[in-house]
Structures are given as C-alpha cells and as structure tokens.
C-alpha positions in Angstrom: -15.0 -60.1 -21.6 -16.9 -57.2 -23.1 -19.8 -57.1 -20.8 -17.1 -57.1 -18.1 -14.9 -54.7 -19.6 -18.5 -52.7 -20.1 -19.5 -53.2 -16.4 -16.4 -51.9 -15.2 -16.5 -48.9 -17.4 -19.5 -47.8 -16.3 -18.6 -48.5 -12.9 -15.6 -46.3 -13.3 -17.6 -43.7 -14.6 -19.4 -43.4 -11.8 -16.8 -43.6 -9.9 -15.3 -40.5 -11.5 -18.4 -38.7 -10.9 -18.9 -39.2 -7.5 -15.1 -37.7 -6.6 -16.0 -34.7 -9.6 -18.9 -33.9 -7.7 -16.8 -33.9 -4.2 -14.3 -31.7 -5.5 -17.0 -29.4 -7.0 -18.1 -29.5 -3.8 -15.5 -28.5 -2.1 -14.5 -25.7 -4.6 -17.4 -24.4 -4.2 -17.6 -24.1 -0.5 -14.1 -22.2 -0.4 -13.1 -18.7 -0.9 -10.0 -18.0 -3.0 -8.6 -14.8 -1.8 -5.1 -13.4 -3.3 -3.8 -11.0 -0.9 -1.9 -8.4 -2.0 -0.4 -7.1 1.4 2.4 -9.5 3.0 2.4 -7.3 6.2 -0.9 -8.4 7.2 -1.3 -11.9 5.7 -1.0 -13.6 9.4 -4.5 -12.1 10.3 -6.0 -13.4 6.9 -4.8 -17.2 7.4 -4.9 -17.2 11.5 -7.4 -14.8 12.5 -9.9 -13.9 9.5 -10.3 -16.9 7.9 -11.2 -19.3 11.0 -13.6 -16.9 12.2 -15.5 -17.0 8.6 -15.6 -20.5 8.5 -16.9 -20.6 11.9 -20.1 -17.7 11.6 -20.7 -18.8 7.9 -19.3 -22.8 7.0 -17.1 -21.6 3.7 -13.9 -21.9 3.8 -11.5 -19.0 2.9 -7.9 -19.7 1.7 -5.9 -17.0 1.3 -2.3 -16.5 -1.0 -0.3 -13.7 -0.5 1.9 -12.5 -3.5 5.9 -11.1 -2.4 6.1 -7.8 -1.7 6.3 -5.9 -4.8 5.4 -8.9 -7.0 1.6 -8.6 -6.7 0.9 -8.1 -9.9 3.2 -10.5 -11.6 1.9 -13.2 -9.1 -1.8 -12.2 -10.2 -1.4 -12.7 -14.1 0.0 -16.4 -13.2 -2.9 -17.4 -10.7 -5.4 -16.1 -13.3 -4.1 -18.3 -15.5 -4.0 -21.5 -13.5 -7.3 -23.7 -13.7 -8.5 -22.5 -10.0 -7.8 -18.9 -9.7 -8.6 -16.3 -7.6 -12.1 -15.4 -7.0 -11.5 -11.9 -5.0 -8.6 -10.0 -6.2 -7.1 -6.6 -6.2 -6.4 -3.9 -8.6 -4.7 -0.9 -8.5 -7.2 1.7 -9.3 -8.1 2.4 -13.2 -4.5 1.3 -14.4 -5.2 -2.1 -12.7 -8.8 -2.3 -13.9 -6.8 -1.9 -17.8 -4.4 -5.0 -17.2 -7.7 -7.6 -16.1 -10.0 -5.7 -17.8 -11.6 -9.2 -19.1 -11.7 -10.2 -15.8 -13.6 -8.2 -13.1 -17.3 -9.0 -12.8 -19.7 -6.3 -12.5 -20.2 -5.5 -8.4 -23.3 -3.1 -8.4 -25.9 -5.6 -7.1 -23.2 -7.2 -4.8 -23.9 -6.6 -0.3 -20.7 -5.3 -0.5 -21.3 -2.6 -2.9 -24.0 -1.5 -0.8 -21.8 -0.6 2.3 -19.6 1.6 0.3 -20.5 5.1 1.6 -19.8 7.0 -1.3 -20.9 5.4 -4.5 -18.0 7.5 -6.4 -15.3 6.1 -5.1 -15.9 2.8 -7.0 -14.2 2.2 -10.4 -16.4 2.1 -13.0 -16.1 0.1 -16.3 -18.7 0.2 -19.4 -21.3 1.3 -17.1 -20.4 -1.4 -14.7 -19.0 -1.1 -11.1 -15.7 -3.4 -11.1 -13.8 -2.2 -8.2 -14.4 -1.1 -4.3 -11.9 0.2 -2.2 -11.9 -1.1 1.2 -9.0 1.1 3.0 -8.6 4.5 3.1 -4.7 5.2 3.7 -2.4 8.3 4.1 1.9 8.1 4.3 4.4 11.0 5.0 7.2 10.8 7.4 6.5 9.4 10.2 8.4 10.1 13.6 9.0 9.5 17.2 7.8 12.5 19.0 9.9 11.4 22.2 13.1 12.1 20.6 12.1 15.3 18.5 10.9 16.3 22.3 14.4 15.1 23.3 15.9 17.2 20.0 14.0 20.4 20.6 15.2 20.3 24.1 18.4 20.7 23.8 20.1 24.2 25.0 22.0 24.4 21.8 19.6 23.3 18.6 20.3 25.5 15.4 16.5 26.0 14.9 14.4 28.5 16.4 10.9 26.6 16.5 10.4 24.1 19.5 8.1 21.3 18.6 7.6 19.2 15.4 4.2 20.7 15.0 6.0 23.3 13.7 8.2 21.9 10.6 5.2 23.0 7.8 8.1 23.5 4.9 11.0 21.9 3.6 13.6 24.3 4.7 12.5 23.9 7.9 12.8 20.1 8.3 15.8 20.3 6.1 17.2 22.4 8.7 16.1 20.2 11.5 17.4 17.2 10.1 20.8 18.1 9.8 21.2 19.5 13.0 19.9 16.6 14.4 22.5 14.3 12.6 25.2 16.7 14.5 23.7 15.3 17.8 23.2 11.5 17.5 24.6 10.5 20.6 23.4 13.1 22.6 19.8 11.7 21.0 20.8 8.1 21.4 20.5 7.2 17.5 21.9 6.0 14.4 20.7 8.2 12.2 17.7 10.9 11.7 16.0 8.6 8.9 15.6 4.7 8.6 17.6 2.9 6.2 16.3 3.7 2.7 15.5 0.0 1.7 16.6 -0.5 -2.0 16.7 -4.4 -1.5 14.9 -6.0 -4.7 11.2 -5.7 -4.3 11.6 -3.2 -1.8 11.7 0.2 -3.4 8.0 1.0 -3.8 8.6 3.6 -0.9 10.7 5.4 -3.2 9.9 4.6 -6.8 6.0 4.5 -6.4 5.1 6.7 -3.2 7.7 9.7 -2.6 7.5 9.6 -6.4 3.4 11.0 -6.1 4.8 14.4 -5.2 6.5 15.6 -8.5 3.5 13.6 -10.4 0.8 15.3 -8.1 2.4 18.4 -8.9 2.7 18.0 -12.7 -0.4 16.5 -13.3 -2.9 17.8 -10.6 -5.4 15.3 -10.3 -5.3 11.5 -11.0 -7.5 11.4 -14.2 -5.0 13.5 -16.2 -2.2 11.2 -14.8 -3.5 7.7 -15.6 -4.2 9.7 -19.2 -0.9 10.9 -19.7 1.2 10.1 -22.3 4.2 11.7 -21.6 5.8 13.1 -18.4 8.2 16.1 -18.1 9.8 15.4 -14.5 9.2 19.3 -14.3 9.7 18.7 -10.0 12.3 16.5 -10.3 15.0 18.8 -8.1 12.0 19.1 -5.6 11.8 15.0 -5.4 16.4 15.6 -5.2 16.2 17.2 -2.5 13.8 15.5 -0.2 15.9 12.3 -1.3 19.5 13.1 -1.2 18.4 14.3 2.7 17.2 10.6 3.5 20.2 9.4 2.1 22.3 11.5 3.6 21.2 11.1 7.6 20.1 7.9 7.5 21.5 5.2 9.8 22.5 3.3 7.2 25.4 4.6 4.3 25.0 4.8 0.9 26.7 1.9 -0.2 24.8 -0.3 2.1 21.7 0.5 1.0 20.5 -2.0 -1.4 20.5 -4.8 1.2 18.4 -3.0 3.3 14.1 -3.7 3.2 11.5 -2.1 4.6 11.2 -4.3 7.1 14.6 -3.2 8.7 13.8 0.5 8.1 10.1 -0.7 10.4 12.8 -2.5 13.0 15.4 0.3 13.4 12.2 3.0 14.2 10.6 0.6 16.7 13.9 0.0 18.4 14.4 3.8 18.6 17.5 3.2 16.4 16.3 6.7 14.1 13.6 9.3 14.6 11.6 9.6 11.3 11.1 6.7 8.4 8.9 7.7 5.4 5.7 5.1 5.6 2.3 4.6 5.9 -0.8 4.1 8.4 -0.3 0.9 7.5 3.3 0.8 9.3 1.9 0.4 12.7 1.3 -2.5 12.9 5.1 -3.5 12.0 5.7 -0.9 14.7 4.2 -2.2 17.8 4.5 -6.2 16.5 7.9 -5.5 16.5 10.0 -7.6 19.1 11.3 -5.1 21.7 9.5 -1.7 20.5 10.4 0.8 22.6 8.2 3.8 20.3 5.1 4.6 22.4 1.8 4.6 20.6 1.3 8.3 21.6 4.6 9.2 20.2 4.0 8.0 16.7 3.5 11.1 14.4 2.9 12.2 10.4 5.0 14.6 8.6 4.0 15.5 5.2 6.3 15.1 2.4 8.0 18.4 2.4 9.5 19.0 -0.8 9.9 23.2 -1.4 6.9 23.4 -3.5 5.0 27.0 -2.9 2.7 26.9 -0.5 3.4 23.5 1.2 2.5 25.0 4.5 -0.8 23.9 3.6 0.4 20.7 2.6 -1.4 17.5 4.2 0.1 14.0 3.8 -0.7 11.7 0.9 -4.0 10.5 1.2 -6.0 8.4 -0.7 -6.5 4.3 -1.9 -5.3 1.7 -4.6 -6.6 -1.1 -2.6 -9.7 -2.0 -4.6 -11.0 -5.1 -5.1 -12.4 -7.1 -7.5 -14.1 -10.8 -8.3 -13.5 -12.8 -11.0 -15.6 -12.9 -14.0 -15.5 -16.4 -14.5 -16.0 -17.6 -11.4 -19.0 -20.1 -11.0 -21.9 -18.0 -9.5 -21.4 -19.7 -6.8 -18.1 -18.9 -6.1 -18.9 -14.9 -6.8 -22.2 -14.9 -4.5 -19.7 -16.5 -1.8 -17.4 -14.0 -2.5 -19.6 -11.4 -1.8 -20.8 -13.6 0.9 -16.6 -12.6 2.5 -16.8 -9.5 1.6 -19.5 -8.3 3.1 -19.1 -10.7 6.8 -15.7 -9.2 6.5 -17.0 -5.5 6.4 -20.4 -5.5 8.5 -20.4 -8.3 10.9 -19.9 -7.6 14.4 -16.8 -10.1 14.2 -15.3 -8.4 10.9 -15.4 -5.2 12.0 -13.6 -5.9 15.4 -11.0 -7.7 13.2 -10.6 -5.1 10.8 -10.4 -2.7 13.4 -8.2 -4.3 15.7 -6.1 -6.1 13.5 -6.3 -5.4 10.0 -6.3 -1.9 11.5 -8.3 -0.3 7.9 -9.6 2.9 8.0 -12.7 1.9 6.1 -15.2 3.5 3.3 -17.7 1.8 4.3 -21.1 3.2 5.8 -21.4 -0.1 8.4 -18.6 1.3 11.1 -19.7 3.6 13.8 -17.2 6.0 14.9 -15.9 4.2 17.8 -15.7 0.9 15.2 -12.4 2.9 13.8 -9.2 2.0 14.0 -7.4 2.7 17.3 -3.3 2.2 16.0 -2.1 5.7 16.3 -1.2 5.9 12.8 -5.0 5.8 11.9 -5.8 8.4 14.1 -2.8 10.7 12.7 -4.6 10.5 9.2 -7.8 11.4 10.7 -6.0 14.3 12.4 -4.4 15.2 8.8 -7.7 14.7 6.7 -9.4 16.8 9.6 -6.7 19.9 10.2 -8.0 24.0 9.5 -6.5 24.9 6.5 -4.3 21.9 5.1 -5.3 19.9 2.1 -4.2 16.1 1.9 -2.2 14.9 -1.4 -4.0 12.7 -3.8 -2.4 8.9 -4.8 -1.8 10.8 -8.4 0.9 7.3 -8.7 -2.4 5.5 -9.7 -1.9 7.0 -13.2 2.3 5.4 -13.5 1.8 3.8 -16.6 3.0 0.3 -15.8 5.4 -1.6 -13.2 8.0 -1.9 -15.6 8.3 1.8 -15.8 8.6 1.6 -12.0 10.9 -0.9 -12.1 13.3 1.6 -14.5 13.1 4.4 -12.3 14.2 1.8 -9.1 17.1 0.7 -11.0 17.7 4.4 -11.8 17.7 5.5 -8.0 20.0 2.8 -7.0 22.7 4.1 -9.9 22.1 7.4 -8.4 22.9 5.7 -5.0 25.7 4.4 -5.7 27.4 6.8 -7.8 27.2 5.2 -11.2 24.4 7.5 -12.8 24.4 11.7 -12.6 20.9 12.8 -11.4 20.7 14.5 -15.0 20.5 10.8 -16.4 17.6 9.6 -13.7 15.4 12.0 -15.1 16.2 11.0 -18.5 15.4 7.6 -17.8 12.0 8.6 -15.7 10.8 10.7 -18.4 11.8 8.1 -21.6 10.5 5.0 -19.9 6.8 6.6 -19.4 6.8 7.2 -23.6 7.5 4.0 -23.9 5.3 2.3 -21.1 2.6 5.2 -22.0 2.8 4.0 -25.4 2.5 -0.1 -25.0 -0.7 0.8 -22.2 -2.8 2.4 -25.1 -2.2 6.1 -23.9 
C-alpha cells in the first residue's frame, strides 16, 4: 500500500507540475493592462487587443476601473496574486501612493519614443512613468448655434463671433443673453447638465478646480509640495460656477442624478451649446446615437474666470496619463509589457488605432504629422497650443494632495448646490481638508 500510495504521489506531483507550468505559460504570454479611461475601454478589448495578439501572439487583457474609482480599484488589483503589469499613475502624486511598485523604464522601447525625455517622472534616478497623451479641456461649444446666437437682430452683445469671448465678462455676458433666447436657439439651456452623480464630479472638483490652484501656486512642483492652500481665487472659481449652474439645461436640484455622460448626450443632440470637457470628449460626441454637432462646429473656450490678463489665456493643457509597469512582475511579463507599449505606439497598426480611435495626441517622436489625430477636438488643442500670443494652463491639479480631499470638496459643491452650505463654508472645507490630506501624504 505504500509503494502505491508512493507511486501515486509522485504521479500527482507531476501531474501538478505539468498544469503549473501551463498556467505559467499562459501568464506569461498575456498582457495585464488596467485601464484607467472607461470612455475608451471598447477599443482596448475589441479593437486593440485582437490586433496585438494577431502582429505579435501575446495576449492583452484589459480591466477598466469605474469612472472616478481608478485609484481605489488599482490598490485592490495590486494586491491580488495576478496584478496588473501596465498601470497608470497620476503624475508625481500617483508615483507617491505605488511608489514600491513602478519598475525603472529607462532601458525600456517605449521610453525611447518619448520625444522629450523631461516629461517622464523620475524616481531615485530612475524613470518610472511616461505619459502617452497630451490633453487640453475648456468649454467646449457648438459653433452652429453661437453662429445662430450672434445672428440675431437683437443680441445684448456687441462682438459677433465666439472667436471673440477672450474674458469672463464677455462670455458672462453672452451666456445670459443667450439663456433669454432658448427657443429662438432651439435649446435647453446654454450649458450641459453639471453632472454631480457619484463618481461623476471630477469635471468640477478636479479640472475647473486647476484654475484657482494654477493661479495660487504657479507651476505644478510648488503645488504637489504644498502643504497648505489659501483658496485666494475662490470667488474667481464662484463665478465661473454659479454661471453653469445657473443656464444649464438641467435645475439645480436635479443635478446630482446627472453624469457626464448625459452632459456628452444633451451637446451631441444639440440640446445646449457649450459643456466644459476635454479632447477627449469627441469621441462621446460623434459615437453618440443621433449627433446632430458637426465635426467642424466643435470648438474650445478657455476657462474664463476674471483673472488679469486672461485674454491671453489658453485652455488647460497638459497630461496625468502616465504609465507605469509593475516591479514585480516576472521579467517576462515587464519585457512583454514593453513589448504592448511600444506595438501600441510605433507600429503601423498602433498608430492608425491610436489615431483613429483612441484619438491621443501623442508625445511620442514615432508619429508623423499626418499620423495625428483627426477628431476635431485634437485639432482645437493644436490650434490653442499653436495661437500668437496665448499661453495654455498647466494640470497644476497634479499637486491635490489626495482623492479624499477631492472627494470633500465634491461633497462640498453639491451642499453648495443644493442650498445646504454658504459658499463661505466650501472654502473652509477646501482649504481644511488639504492640511489634513497635505499632512497624511508627507508634505
């Protein structure tokens, strides 16, 4: 009975071994990407991935965290026993949270594409991060009905195209006399809804927020070192705000149902004229079932606030879309990371997907100029980045201390929203939330 019992042990064993080695095997031809953009996660799974597998033989399987839940979706994959091998950090804040986990990338192909070298985050003498999109948001409108607006025999503004709103007194002005013709403009409002659904107030909270910050700060060093934040602009940030709120197509008490998907819906049904997005909006824009915007007529605004001098004001232009790979991945997994990344960024099949349908405007030194982007949204940053005498915004949010302290100043909004909090209090909250956050991150 022992010999048998021995026999079948050892047969067992091997057994064992044989699946091990298949799973191993398997892992190892595969690609774990976790994707931090839900807009776009279609063209990873359908589009991206099959291609890969078909140029190349490894597999790419891609997980795409909630909107707005990135990171809390990130610290539970890491942990699991197969995490992600590629993932994304939010500039030098992001780099601090997974510090222990991003491998060094400065002998990696797709290090080597990056353009210019400086943009990569840098960690004990290591690169750790690369951005891979170059993005810019403002206000975006519909040029047909401001065309339609400036039109009309009776306006209350003197200026007669959009080109010409360079201040916030001017689009303040512009607005509201807009919202006294509605019908004759066929909408529901100048402005989108302003999405407060849960998850759904980074437009507000995190990217209209960059103003005040860029102004108090300057530059995104002194932010991401800052321990303390005054809220000196915080009537500028008021008054940009309470005029979204107040000609939107959606009332205030309706609000916190609303996401940014329906604010992407009710401009590509020609429901409103302006919504405040990104480059990356287009694509929600003309996938939209029934669009009636045409691509020409898509347009940036910057994000006129009454600081001095905002007549040379560009829109907000910068990145927090780095990525990184995972320290302890197998090198196997890392080289076939960098194996994706740089297909993805350099191929002939890569770059006609991330043109066409990731639609990125790239860093990278492997796209010709007709390899660009062609969504008109692209070509509006370009226009912005490119324009005599304006200078674009930096992403000065990259220094917020934490998502937590994002997560306050949400919650404080919607208060504000819905008449349960004085604007006095908001601030309050802003400014004691980023001691405490400040504090906890090491500042």
């Amino acid at each position: 009975m022992k010999k048998s019992l021995s026999i079948l042990l050892v047969f067992a064993l091997a057994l064992s071994s044989v699946f091990a080695g298949g799973a191993k095997e398997s892992s190892a031809n595969e690609v774990y990407f976790l994707n931090f953009k839900p807009e776009i996660a279609d063209v990873y799974t359908d589009i991206v991935a099959p291609a890969f597998e078909e140029e190349t033989g490894l597999k790419l399987r891609v997980v795409t965290a909630a909107s707005n839940q990135y990171q809390t979706t990130l610290r539970s994959e890491m942990a699991k026993s197969n995490p992600p091998v590629i993932f994304q950090v939010n500039g030098p804040v992001g780099v601090q949270a997974f510090t222990n986990d991003v491998a060094p990338l400065e002998d990696t192909g797709f290090y080597a594409l990056l353009a210019d070298k400086s943009m990569a985050i840098e960690q004990d003498g290591h690169v750790v991060g690369i951005p891979y999109a170059v993005e810019g948001y403002g206000i975006i409108y519909n040029d047909a009905i401001m065309r339609k607006y400036f039109a009309l025999p009776d306006k209350a503004v003197d200026i007669s195209s959009a080109d010409e709103i360079r201040s916030f007194d001017t689009l303040k002005a512009v607005v509201e006399d807009m919202s006294k013709h509605l019908d004759e403009l066929g909408i529901q409002g100048v402005f989108a809804s302003t999405s407060m659904a849960s998850g759904t107030d980074w437009r507000w909270q995190t990217h209209l927020f960059n103003m005040p910050l860029w102004k108090e700060f300057g530059d995104i060093l002194t932010t991401t070192e800052a321990s303390s934040f005054e809220f000196t602009y915080n009537e500028n940030y008021k008054a940009l705000w309470d005029l979204y709120l107040d000609n939107s197509t959606t009332p205030k008490g309706m609000v916190s149902a609303k996401t940014d998907a329906d604010s992407m819906a009710e401009f590509a049904l020609g429901q409103c004229a302006m919504v405040q997005n990104g480059n990356w909006g287009a694509a929600q824009i003309l996938g939209q079932a029934g669009n009636v915007v045409a691509s020409e007529d898509i347009k940036f605004l910057p994000l006129y606030m009454g600081f001095d001098g905002e007549e040379n004001q560009g829109i907000c232009v910068g990145t927090e879309n780095y990525l990184s790979i995972n320290i302890h991945a197998s090198e196997e997994a890392k080289k076939n990371a960098d194996t994706f990344l740089t297909w993805l960024f350099s191929s002939d099949t890569g770059k006609k997907i991330v043109k066409e349908n990731l639609m990125f405007i790239t860093p990278f030194n492997s796209f010709t100029e007709e390899e660009l982007p062609e969504d008109p949204l692209a070509k509006e940053v370009n226009r912005w980045m490119n324009m005599d005498g304006v200078t674009s915004v930096p992403w000065a949010f990259q220094g917020i201390p934490s998502e937590q302290w994002k997560s306050d100043f949400g919650g404080a909004l919607l208060q504000y929203i819905n008449g349960t909090m004085d604007w006095s209090e908001v601030v309050e909250i802003a400014k004691k939330s980023w001691t405490v956050e400040a504090e906890i991150a090491g500042r």
